[in-house]
Backbone as ProteinMPNN parsed JSONL, in Angstrom:
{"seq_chain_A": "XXXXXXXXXXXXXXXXXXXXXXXXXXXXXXXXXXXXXXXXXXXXXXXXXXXXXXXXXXXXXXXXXXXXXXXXXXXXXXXXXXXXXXXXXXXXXXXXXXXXXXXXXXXXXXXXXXX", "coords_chain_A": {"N_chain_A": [[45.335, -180.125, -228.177], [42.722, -180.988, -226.779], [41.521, -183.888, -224.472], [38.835, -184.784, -223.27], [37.198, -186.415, -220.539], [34.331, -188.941, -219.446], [33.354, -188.48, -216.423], [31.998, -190.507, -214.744], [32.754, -192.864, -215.907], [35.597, -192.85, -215.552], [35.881, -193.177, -212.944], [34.747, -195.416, -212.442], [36.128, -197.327, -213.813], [38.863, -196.403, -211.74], [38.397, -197.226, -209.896], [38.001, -200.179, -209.934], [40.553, -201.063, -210.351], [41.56, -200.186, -207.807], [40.027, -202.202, -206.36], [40.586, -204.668, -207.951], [43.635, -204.354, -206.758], [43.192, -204.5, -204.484], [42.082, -207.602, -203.255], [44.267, -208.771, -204.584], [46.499, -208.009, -202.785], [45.094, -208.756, -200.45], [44.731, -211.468, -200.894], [47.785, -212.253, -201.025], [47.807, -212.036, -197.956], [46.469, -213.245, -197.054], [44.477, -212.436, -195.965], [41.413, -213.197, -196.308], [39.586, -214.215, -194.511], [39.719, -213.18, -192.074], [38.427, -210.794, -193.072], [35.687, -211.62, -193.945], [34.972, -212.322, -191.41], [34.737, -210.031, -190.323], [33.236, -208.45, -191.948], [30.48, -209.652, -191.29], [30.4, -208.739, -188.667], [30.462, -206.174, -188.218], [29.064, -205.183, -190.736], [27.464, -202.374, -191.449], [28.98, -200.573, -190.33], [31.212, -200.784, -192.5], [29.051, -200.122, -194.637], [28.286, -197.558, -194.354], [31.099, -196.597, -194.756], [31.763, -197.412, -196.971], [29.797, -196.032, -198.85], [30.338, -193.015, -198.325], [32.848, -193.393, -198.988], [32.761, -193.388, -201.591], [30.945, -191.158, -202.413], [32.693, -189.152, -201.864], [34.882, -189.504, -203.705], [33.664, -189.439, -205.882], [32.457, -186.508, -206.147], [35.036, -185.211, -206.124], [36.134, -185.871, -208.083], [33.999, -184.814, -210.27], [34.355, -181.91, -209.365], [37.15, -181.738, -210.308], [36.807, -181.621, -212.731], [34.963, -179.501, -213.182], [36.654, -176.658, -212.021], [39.212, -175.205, -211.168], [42.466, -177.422, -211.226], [43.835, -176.547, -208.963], [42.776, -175.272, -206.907], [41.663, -177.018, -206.492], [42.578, -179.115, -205.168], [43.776, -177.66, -203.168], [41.705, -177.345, -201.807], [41.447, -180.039, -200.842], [43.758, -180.826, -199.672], [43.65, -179.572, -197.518], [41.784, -180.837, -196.295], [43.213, -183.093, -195.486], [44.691, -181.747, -193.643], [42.259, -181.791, -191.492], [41.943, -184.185, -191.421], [44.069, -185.187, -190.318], [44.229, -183.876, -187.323], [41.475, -184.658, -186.401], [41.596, -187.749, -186.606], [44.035, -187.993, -185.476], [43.609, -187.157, -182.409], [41.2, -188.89, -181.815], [42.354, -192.286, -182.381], [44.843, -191.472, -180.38], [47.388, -190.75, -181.643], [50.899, -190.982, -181.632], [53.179, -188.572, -181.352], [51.167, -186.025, -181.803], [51.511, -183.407, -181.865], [53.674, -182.779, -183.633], [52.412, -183.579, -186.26], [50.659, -182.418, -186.767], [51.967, -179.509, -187.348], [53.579, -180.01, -189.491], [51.142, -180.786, -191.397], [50.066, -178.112, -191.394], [51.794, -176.543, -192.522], [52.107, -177.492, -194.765], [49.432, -177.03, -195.794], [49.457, -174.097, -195.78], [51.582, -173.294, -197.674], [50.234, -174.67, -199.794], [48.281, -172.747, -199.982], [50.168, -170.622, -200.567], [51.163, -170.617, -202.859], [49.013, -170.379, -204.293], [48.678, -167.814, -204.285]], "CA_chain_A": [[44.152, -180.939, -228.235], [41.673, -181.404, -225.361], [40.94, -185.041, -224.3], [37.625, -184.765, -222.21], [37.289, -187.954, -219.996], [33.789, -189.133, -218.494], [33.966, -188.928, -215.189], [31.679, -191.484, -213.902], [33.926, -193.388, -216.79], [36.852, -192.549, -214.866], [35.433, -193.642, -211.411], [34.487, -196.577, -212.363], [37.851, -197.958, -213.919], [39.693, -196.461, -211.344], [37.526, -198.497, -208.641], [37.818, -201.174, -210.412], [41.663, -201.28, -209.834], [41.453, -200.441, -206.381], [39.39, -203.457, -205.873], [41.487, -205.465, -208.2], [44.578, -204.374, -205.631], [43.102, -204.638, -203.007], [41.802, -208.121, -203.581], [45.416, -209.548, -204.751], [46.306, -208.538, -201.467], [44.279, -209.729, -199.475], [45.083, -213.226, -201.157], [48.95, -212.836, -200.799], [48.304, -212.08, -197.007], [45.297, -214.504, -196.577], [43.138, -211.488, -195.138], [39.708, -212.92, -196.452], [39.25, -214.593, -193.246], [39.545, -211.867, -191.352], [37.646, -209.505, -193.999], [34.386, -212.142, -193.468], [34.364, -212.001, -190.113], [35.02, -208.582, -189.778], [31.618, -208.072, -192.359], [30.186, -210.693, -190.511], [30.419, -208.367, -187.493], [30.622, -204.722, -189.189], [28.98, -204.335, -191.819], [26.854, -201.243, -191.426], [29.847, -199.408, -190.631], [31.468, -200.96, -194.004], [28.359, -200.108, -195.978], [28.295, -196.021, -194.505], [32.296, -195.927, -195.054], [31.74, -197.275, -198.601], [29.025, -194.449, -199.248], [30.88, -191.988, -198.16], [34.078, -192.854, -199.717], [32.106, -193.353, -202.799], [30.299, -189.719, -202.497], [33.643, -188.416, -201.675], [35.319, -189.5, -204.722], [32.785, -189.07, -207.075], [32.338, -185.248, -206.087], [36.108, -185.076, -206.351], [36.199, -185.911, -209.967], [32.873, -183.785, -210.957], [34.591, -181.199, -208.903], [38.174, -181.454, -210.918], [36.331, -181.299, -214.555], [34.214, -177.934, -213.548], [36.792, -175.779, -211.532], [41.115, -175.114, -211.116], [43.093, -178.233, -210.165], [45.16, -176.148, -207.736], [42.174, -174.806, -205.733], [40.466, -178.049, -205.935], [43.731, -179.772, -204.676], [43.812, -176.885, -202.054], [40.628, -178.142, -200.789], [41.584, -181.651, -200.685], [44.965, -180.913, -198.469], [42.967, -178.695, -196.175], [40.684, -182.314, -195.971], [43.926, -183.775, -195.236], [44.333, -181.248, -192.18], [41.558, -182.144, -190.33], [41.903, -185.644, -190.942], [45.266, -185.324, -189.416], [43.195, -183.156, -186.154], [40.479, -185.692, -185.667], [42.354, -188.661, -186.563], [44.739, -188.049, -183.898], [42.862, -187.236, -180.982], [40.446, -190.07, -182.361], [43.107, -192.877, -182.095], [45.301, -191.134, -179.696], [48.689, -190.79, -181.881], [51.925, -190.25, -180.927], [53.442, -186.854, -181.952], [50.444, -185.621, -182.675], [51.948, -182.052, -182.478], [54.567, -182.562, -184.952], [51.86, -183.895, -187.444], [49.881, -181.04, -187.057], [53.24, -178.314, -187.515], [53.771, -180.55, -190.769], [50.15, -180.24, -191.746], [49.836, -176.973, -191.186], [53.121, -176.332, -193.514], [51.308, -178.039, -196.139], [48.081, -176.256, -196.194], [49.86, -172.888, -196.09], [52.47, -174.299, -198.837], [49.42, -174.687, -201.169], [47.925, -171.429, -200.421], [50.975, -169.709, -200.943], [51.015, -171.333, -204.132], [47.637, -170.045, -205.236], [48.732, -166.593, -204.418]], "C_chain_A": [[43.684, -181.25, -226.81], [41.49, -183.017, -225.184], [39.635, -184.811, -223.112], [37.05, -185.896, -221.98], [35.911, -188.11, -219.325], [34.104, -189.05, -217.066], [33.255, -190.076, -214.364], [32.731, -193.086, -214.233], [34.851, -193.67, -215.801], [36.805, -193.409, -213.559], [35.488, -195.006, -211.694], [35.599, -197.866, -212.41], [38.702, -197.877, -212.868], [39.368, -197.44, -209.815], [37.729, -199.665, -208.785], [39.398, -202.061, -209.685], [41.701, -201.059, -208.527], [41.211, -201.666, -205.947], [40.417, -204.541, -206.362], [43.215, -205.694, -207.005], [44.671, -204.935, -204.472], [42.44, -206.913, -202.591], [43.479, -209.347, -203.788], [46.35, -209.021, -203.351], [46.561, -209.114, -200.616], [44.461, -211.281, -199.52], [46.284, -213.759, -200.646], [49.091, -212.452, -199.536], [47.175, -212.98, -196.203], [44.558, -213.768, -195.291], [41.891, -212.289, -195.744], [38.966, -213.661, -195.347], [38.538, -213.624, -192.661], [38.714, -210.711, -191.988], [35.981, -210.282, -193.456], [34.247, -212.111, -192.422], [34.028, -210.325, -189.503], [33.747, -207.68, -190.268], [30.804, -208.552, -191.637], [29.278, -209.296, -189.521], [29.75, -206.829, -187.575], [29.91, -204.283, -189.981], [28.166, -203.198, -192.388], [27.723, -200.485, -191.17], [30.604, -199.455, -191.811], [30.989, -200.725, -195.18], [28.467, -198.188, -195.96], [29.794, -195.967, -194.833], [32.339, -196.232, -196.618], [31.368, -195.921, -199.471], [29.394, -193.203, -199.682], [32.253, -191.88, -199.158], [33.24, -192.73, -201.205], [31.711, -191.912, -203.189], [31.799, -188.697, -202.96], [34.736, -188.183, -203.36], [34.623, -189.078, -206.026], [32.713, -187.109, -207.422], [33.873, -184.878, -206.48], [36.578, -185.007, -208.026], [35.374, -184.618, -210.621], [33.952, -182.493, -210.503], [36.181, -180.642, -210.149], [37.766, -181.173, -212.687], [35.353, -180.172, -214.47], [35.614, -176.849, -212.709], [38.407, -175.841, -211.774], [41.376, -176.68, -210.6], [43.844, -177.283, -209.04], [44.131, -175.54, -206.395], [41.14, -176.106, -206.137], [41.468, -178.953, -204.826], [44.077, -178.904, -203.337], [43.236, -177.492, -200.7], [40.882, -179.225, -199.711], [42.735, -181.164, -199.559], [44.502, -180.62, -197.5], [42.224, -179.695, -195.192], [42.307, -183.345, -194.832], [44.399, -183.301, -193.461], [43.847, -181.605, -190.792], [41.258, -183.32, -190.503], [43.012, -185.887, -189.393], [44.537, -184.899, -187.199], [42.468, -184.141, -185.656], [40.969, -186.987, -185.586], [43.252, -188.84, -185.291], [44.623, -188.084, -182.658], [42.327, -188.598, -180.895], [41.224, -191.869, -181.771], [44.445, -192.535, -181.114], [47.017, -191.318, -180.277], [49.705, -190.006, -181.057], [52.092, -188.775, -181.546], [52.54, -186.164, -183.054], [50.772, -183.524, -183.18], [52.789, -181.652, -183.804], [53.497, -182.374, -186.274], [51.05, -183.059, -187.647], [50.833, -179.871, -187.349], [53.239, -178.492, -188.975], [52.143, -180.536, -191.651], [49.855, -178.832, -192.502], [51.217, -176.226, -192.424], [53.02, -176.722, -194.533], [50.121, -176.915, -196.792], [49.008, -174.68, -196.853], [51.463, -172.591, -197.393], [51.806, -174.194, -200.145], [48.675, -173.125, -201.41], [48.46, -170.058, -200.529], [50.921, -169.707, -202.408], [50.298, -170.986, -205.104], [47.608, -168.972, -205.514], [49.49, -165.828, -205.087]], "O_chain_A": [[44.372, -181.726, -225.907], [41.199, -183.421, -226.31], [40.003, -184.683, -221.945], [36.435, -186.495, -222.862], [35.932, -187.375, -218.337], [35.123, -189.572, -216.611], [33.837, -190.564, -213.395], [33.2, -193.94, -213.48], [34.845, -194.762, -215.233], [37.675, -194.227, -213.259], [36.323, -195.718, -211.135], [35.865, -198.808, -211.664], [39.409, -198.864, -212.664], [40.072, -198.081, -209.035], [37.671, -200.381, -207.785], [39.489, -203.052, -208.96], [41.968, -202.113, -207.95], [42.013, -202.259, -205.224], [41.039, -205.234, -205.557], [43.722, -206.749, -206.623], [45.499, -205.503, -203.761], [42.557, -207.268, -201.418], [43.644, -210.429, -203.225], [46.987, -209.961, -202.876], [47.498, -209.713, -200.089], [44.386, -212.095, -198.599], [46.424, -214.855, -200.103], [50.283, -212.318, -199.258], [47.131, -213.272, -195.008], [44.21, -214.187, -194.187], [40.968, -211.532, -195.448], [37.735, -213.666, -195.349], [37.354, -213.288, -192.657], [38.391, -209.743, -191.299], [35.213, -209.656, -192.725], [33.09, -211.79, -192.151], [33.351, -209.793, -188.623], [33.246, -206.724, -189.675], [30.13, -207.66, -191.122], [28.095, -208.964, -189.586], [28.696, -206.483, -187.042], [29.889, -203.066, -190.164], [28.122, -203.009, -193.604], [27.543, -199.396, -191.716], [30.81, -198.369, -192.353], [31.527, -200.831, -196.282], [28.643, -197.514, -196.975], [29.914, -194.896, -195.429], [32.856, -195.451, -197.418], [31.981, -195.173, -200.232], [29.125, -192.522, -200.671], [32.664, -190.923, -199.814], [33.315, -191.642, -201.775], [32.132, -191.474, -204.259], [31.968, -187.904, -203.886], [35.14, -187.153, -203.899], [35.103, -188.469, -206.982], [32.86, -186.554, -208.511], [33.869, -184.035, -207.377], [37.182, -184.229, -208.765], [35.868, -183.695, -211.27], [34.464, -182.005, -211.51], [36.27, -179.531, -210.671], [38.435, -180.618, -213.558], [34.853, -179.79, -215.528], [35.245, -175.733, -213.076], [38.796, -176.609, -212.654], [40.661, -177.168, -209.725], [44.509, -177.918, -208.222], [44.52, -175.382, -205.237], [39.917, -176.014, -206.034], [41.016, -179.381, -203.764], [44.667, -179.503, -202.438], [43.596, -177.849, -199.579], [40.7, -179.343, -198.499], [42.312, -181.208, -198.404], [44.77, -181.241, -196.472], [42.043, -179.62, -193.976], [42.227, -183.997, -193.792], [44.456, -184.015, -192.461], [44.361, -181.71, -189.679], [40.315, -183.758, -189.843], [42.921, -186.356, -188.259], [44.524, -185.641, -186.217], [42.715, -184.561, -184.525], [40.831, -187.518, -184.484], [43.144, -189.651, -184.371], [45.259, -188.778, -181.865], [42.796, -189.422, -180.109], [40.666, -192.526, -180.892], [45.217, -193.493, -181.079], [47.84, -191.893, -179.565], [49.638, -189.047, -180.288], [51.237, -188.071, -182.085], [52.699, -185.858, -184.236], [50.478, -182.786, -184.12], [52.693, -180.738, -184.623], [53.561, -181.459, -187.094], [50.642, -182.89, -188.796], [50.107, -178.957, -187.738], [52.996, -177.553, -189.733], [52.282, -180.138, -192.808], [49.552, -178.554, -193.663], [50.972, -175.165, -192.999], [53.82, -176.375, -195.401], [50.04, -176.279, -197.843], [49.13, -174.332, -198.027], [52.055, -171.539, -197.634], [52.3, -173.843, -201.216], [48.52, -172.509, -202.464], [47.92, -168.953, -200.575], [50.609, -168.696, -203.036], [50.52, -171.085, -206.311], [46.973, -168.56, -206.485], [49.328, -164.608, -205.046]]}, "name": "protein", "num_of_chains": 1, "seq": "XXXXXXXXXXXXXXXXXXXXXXXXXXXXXXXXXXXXXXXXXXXXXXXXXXXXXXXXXXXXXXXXXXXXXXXXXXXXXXXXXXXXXXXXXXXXXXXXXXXXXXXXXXXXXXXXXXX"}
């Protein structure tokens, strides 16, 4: 038997909990201080990182109910890649070589996988 799930459905609930998480929290570390000031200050970069994550997820779903999970999940690691790449330089991590070796051992991990 098939179950075929909305996906905006899906989004929405699973947002929901996020927020709910994120929210209890924030209470048991008495971030909403720091969250208002930080909108206060921010919040045009809080409204494009919403957007985006929003876009991001949304396409992610549509994306997993038309095509393979394993080459949509491909994708996504590959995303994970060049987070790792820009991220690092970006904030200037430590061993950023390792995390790129380990990366890189991922990606090619999944597209062994596919083959």
């Amino acid at each position: 038997m098939i179950n075929i799930t909305n996906v905006t459905t899906y989004l929405f609930f699973a947002l929901i909990f996020i927020a709910f998480n994120f929210l209890i929290l924030s209470f048991l570390y008495n971030g909403f201080k720091d969250i208002k000031k930080s909108l206060k200050n921010n919040w045009k970069l809080f409204a494009l990182t919403g957007i985006l994550t929003f876009g991001y997820r949304i396409t992610q779903m549509y994306t997993l109910s038309l095509a393979s999970v394993s080459i949509v999940l491909s994708i996504k690691i590959l995303s994970v890649f060049i987070g790792v790449l820009l991220g690092g330089e970006l904030f200037h991590e430590k061993n950023l070589k390792r995390k790129i070796f380990a990366s890189t051992i991922m990606v090619v991990g999944v597209f062994l996988i596919l083959m």
